[in-house]
C-alpha positions in Angstrom: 7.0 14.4 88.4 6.9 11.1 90.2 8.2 8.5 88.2 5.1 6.0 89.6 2.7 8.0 88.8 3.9 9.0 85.3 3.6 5.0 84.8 0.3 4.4 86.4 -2.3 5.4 84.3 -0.4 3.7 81.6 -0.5 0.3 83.1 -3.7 0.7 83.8 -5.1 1.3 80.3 -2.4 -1.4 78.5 -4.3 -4.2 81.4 -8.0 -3.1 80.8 -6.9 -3.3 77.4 -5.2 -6.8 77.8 -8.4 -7.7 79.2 -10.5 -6.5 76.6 -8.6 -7.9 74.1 -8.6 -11.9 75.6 -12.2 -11.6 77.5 -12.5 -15.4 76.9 -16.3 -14.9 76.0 -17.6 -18.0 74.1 -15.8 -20.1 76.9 -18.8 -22.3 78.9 -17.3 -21.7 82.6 -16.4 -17.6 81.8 -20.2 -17.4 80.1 -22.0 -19.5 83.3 -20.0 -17.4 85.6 -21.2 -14.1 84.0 -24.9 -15.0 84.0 -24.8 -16.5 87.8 -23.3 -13.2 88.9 -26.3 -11.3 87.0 -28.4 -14.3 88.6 -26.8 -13.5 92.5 -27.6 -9.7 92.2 -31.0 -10.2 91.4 -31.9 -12.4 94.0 -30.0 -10.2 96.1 -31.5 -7.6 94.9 -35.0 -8.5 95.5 -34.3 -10.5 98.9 -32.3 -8.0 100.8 -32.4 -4.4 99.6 -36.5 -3.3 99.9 -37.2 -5.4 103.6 -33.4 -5.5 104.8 -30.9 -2.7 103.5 -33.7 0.1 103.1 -34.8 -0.1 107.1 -31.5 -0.4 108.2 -30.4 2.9 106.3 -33.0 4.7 108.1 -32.0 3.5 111.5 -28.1 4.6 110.7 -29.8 7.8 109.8 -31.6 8.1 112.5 -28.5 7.2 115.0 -26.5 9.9 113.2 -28.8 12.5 113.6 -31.0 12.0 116.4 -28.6 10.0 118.8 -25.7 12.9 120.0 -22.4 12.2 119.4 -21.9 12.5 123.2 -23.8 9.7 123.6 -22.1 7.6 121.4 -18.8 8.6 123.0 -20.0 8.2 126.2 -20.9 4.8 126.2 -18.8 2.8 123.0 -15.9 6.1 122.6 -12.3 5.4 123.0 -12.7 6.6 126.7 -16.2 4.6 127.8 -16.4 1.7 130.3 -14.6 -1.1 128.4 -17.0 -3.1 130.3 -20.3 -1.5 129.5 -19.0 -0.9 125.7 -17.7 -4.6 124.8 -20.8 -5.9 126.9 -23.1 -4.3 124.9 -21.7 -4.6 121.8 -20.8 -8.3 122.3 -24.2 -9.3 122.6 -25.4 -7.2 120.1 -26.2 -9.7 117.3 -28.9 -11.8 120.2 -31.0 -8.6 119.9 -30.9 -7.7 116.4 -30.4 -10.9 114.6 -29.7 -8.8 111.3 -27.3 -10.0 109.0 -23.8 -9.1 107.5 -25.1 -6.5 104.9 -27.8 -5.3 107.3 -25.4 -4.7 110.0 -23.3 -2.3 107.8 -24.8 1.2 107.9 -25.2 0.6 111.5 -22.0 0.2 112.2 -20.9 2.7 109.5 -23.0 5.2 111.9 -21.5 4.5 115.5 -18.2 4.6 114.1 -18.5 7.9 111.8 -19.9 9.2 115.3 -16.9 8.6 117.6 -17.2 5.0 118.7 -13.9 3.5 119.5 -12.6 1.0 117.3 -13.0 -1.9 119.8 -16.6 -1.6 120.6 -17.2 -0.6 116.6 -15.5 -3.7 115.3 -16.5 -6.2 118.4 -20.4 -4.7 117.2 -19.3 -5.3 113.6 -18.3 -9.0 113.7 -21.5 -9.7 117.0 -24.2 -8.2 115.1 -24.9 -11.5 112.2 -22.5 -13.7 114.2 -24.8 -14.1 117.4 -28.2 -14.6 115.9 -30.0 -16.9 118.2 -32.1 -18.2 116.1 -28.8 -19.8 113.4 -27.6 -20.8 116.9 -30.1 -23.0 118.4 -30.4 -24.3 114.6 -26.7 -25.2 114.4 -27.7 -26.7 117.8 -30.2 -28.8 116.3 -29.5 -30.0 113.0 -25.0 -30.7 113.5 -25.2 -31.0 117.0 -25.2 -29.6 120.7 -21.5 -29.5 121.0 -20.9 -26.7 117.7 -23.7 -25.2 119.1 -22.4 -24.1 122.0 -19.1 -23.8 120.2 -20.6 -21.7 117.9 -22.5 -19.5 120.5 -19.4 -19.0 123.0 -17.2 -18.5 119.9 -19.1 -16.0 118.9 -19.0 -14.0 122.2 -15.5 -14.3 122.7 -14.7 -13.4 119.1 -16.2 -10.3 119.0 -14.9 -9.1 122.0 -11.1 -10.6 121.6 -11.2 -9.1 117.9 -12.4 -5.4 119.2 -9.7 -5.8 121.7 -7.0 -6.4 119.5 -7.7 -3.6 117.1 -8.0 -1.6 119.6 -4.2 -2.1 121.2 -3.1 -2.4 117.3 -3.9 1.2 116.5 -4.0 2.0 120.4 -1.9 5.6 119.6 -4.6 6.5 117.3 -7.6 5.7 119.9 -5.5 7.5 122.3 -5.4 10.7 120.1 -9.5 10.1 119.6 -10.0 9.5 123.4 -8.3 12.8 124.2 -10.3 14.9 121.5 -13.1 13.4 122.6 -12.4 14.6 126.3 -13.6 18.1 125.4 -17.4 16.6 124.3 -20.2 18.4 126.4 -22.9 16.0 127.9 -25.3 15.0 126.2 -28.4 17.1 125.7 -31.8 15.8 124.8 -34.1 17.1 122.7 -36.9 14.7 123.9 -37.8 12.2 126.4 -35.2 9.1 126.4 -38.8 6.7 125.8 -39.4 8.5 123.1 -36.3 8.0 121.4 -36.6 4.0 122.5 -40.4 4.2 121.3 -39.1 5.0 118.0 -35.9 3.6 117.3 -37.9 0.2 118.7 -40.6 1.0 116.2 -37.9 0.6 113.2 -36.3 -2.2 114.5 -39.6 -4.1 114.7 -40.7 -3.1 110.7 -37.0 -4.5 110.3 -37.4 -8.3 111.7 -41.3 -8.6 111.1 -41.0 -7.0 107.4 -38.2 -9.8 107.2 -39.6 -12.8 109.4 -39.5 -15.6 106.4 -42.1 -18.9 106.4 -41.0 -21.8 107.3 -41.6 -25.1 104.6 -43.2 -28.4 105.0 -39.8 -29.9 103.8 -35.9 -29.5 103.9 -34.0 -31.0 101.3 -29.8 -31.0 101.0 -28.4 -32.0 98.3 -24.9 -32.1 96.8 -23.5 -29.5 94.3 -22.5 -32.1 91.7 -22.2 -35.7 91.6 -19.4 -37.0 94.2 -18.7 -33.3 95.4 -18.9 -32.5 98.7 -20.1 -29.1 98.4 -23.9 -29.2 99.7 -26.7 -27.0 99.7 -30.4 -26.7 100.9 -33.8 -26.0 99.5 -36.7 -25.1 102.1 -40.1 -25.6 100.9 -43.0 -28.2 98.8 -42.1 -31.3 97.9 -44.0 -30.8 94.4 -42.6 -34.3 92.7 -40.0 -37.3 93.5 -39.1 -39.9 90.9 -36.3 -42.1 90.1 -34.3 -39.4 88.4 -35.4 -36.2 89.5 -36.6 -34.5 92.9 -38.8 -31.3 92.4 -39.3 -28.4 95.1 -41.2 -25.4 95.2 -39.2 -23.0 97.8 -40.5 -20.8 100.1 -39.6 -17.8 97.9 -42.1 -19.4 95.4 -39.4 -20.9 92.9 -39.6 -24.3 91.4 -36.3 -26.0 91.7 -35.7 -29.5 89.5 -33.1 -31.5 91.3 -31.3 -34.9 90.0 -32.3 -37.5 92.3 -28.5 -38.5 93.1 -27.7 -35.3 94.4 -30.3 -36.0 97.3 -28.9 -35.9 100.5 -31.1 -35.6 103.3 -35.1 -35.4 103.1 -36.8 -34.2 106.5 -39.9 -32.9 107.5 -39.6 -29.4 109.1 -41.1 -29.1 112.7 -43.5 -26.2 112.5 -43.7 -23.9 115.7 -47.1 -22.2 116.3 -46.0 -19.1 117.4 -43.2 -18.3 114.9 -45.9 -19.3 111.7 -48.8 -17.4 113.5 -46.6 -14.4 113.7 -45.4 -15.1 109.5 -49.2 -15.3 109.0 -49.8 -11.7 111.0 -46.4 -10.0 110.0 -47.7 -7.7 107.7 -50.2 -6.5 110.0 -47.4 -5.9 112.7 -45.7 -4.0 109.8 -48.5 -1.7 109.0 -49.6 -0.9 112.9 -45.5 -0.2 113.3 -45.3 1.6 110.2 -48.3 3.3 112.1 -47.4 4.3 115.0 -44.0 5.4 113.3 -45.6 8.0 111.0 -47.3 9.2 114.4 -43.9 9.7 116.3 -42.2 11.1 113.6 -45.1 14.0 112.3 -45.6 14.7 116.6 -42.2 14.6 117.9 -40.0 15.7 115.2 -39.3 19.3 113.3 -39.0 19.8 109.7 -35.6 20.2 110.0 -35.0 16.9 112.0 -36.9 15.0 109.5 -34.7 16.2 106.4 -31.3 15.5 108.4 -32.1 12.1 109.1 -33.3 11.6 105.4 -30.4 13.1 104.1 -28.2 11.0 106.6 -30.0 8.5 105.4 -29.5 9.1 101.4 -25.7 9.4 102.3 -25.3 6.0 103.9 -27.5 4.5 100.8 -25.0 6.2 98.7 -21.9 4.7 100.2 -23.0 1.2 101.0 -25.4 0.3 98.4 -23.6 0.6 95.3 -20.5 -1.7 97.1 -22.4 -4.4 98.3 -24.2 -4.3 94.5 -20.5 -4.9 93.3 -19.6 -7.0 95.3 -21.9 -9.4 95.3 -21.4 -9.5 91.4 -18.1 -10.4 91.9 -18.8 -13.3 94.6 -21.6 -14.0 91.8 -19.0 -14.3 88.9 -16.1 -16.0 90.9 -18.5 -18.5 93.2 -21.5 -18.5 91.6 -25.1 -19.4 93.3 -25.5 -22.4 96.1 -27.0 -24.8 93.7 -26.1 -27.6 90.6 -25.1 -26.5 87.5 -24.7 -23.1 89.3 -21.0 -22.4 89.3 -18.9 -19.5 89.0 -15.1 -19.2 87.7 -13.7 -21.8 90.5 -14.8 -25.2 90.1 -16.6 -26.2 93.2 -14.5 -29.3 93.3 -11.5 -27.1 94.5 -13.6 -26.4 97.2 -14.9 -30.1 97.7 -11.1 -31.1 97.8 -9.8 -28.7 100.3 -12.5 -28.7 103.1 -12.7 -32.6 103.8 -10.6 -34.2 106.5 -9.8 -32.2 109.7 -6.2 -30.8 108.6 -4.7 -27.3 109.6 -5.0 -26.6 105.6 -9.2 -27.4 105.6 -9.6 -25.4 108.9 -7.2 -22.5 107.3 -9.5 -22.9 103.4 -12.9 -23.3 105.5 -12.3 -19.8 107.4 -10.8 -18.0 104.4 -13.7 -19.2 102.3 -16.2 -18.3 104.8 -14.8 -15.1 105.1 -15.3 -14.0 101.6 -18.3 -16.4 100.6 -21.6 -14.8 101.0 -24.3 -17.2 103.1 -27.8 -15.2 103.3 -28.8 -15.9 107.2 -29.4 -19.2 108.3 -28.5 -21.0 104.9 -24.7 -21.7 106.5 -26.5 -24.2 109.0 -28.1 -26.9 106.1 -25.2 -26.3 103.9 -22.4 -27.6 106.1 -25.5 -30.4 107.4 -24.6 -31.5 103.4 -20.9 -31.0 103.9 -20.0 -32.8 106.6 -22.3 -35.7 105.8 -19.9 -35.6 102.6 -17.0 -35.9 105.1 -15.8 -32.3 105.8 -14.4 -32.3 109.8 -16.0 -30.6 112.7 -13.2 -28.2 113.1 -13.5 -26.8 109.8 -17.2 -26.4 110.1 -16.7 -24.4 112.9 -14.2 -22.1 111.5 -16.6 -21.5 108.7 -19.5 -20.8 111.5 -17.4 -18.7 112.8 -15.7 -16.7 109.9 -18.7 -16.8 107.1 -21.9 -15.2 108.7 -19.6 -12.0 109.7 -18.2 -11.4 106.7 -18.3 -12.1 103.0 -16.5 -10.1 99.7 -19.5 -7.5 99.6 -19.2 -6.7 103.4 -15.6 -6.3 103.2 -15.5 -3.6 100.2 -18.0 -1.4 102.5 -16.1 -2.1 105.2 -13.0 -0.9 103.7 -15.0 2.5 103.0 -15.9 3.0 106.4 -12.3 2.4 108.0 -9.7 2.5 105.3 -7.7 -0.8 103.7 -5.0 -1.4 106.4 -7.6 -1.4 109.2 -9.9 -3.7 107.0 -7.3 -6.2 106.2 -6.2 -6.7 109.8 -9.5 -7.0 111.2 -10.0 -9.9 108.5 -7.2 -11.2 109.0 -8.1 -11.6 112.8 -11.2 -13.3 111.8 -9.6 -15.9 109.9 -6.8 -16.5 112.4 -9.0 -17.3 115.3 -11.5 -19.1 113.6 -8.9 -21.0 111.7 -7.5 -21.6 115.2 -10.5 -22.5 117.0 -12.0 -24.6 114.0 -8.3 -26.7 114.8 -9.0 -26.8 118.4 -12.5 -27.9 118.5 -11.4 -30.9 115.5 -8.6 -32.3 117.9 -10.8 -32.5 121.0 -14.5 -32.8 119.9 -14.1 -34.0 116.0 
C-alpha cells in the first residue's frame, strides 16, 4: 500500500473535523460572509441561469451534435489554417457579446470535439473579453485611450495566449493533429442555411432574451467611507437627502445609499434604437422562439432531437453545479459589489493594494480580476469609482483585461474541461500579460 494514500483520507477527515470544530460562527465578518455568498447565488441564480446559461447549453448541444466533428477540426483542429482558426476565434467575443459563464459550454463543446488548444483557448478568453458594447463604454465613461487599449488588448491577448498554449503542450497537439489526419470530410445532413438559420435563431433568443434597460440615472459610489473600492447602481433616482441617496435599479430593487459614499451622479444618455428594441425584445423572443420550434419539428428526426437534448443535459450537468459553487465561494470570500456587503477580506486590503501605479497594484489588479466575478458591463462604472478614488490607469487596464475573461466560477469549469495544469497555465498567462500591459500602458499613458 502506498504510504500517501494510507495517510490521505486521514488528513482529510482530522481537517474537516478541525474545521468543524473552530467554524467561527457567532463571528460578524464569518456570519456576513456566509449570508452575502447565499445573497451572490441567488442573484446569480435568477440573473444568469434561465436567459443566459440555459440558451447557451442548448447551443453547445447543438454544436456537439449537429456540427461534425470534421468540421470542427477542419477549421479550429490542431492541423486548420492558424490564420482562419485564430481569426475567427479572436474576434469571437464582437459577435457574441456573451459573457464569462455564458461562454463556457461553448467552449466546453468545440474543445470536447477536436478543436486545437490554441483556437479553443484564444475563443475562451475573446468570447466576454471583446464585447463591443463594454468597449465603446470603457471608451466613453474612462476614456478613449483604455478604450482602445482595451479593444486592441483584447485582440492580441486572445490570440498571443492561444498561441502559447499551443507551443506549451505543442507534443500533445501534434499527437491530436496526426489522429485527426484520418477524419473523413465532412458530410451534411442538411443545407449549410439551414444550419446558420438555426443556430442564428438561438443566438438571437440568447441576446434579445438578455438585452437589459437602460436607467434614467447612474450613480457610483464608494464601498465604505474613505475606501477606494467603488461600485455602480443603474436606475430611479427615488430620494436624495442630506444623509442618504435612494435608487430603485433596473432589476427593480430599492437600494438605500449613505450620502457620503456618492461618487458620481449622471444622467444616462438614452439611445432610441437600443430602448425600442428593450421595449420589443420579448416579441423578438417569441417570433425566434417561433421560427425555432418550426426548424426543429421540419428539419430534424426524433433521434436528432434527443442527442442534442441529451448533449445538452450533459453540459448542464458539468457546468452548472461548478459555477453554482463557485460563485458561493467568490460570494463568501468577496462578498456582493456594494456597502455593508463584504465577504471574509476586508475590502480595504483591496482599497490599499490597487491605488498608485506600482508593478505590485498592476500584479493585485490582474490577479483580482482574474478571480473576482464582474456580471458584463459592471467592470466599466466600477473602476469609473476607483480611479476617481486614485487607482492608476495601468492597473485598470490589467483588471479590463484579466476580469471579464475570467473569475473563480469560470475557472473551476474550466478546470473540468482541460484538466488543472492546463488551467493554471492559461491563468497564469492572463495575469502575466495583463499585469504586463496594465505596467506598460501606466508608464506611457498614466
Amino acid at each position: 500500500m502506498n504510504p500517501k494514500k494510507n495517510w490521505k483520507k486521514p488528513a482529510i477527515i482530522i481537517a474537516v473535523f478541525l474545521g468543524c470544530y473552530y467554524l467561527p460562527i457567532g463571528a460578524a465578518r464569518f456570519d456576513n460572509a456566509i449570508t452575502e455568498s447565499l445573497h451572490l447565488v441567488k442573484w446569480y441564480a435568477r440573473a444568469h441561469v434561465l436567459l443566459c446559461l440555459v440558451p447557451a447549453f442548448f447551443i453547445a448541444g447543438a454544436i456537439s451534435v449537429f456540427v461534425s466533428q470534421a468540421s470542427v477540426i477542419k477549421y479550429f483542429g490542431a492541423k486548420a489554417n492558424k490564420v482562419l482558426a485564430y481569426a475567427v476565434a479572436s474576434v469571437s467575443g464582437t459577435i457574441l457579446a456573451v459573457c464569462s459563464c455564458t461562454v463556457l459550454p461553448l467552449f466546453a463543446g468545440i474543445y470536447k470535439m477536436g478543436a486545437g488548444l490554441g483556437p479553443a483557448t484564444a475563443f475562451l478568453y475573446s468570447g466576454p473579453a471583446i464585447n463591443v458594447l463594454a468597449i465603446i463604454l470603457t471608451a466613453r465613461v474612462l476614456g478613449f485611450e483604455i478604450g482602445i487599449a482595451r479593444a486592441a488588448g483584447a485582440i492580441v491577448f486572445s490570440v498571443v495566449i492561444g498561441l502559447l498554449m499551443h507551443l506549451i503542450y505543442r507534443k500533445e497537439e501534434l499527437e491530436k493533429a496526426n489522429s485527426q489526419m484520418t477524419m473523413p470530410e465532412p458530410q451534411l445532413n442538411r443545407p449549410l442555411w439551414k444550419n446558420a438559420l438555426y443556430f442564428a435563431s438561438m443566438v438571437g433568443i440568447l441576446v434579445f432574451a438578455n438585452w437589459a434597460r437602460s436607467g434614467d440615472i447612474r450613480a457610483v459610489f464608494l464601498c465604505c467611507p474613505g475606501g477606494l473600492t467603488a461600485y455602480k447602481i443603474e436606475g430611479t433616482l427615488l430620494s436624495q437627502t442630506e444623509d442618504t441617496v435612494t435608487f430603485l435599479d433596473t432589476s427593480g430593487e430599492t437600494h438605500e445609499i449613505p450620502a457620503e459614499l456618492l461618487q458620481a451622479l449622471e444622467d444616462v444618455k438614452k439611445n432610441n434604437l437600443y430602448e425600442l428594441i428593450f421595449s420589443i425584445r420579448w416579441i423578438l423572443v417569441l417570433v425566434l422562439l417561433a421560427g425555432f420550434g418550426v426548424m426543429i419539428l421540419s428539419w430534424f428526426t426524433n433521434s436528432e432531437l434527443r442527442q442534442w437534448f441529451g448533449a445538452s443535459w450533459d453540459f448542464a450537468t458539468q457546468i452548472l453545479p461548478l459555477l453554482l459553487a463557485g460563485v458561493l465561494i467568490a460570494g463568501l470570500l468577496l462578498g456582493r459589489p456594494g456597502p455593508g456587503h463584504e465577504g471574509l477580506f476586508p475590502a480595504k486590503w483591496i482599497n490599499a493594494a490597487v491605488g498608485g501605479n506600482s508593478i505590485w497594484a498592476n500584479l493585485f489588479a490582474a490577479i483580482a480580476g482574474a478571480f473576482m466575478y464582474f456580471a458584463t458591463l459592471t467592470e466599466v462604472p466600477i473602476l469609473q469609482g476607483l480611479m476617481g478614488a486614485g487607482m492608476g490607469k495601468g492597473p485598470a487596464l490589467a483588471l479590463l483585461l484579466a476580469g471579464p475573461a475570467l473569475s473563480l466560477p469560470n475557472i473551476l469549469v474550466i478546470r473540468s474541461v482541460m484538466g488543472t495544469q492546463k488551467t493554471i497555465v492559461f491563468v497564469s498567462l492572463v495575469v502575466i500579460m495583463a499585469t504586463i500591459s496594465g505596467i506598460f500602458f501606466g508608464t506611457f499613458w498614466g
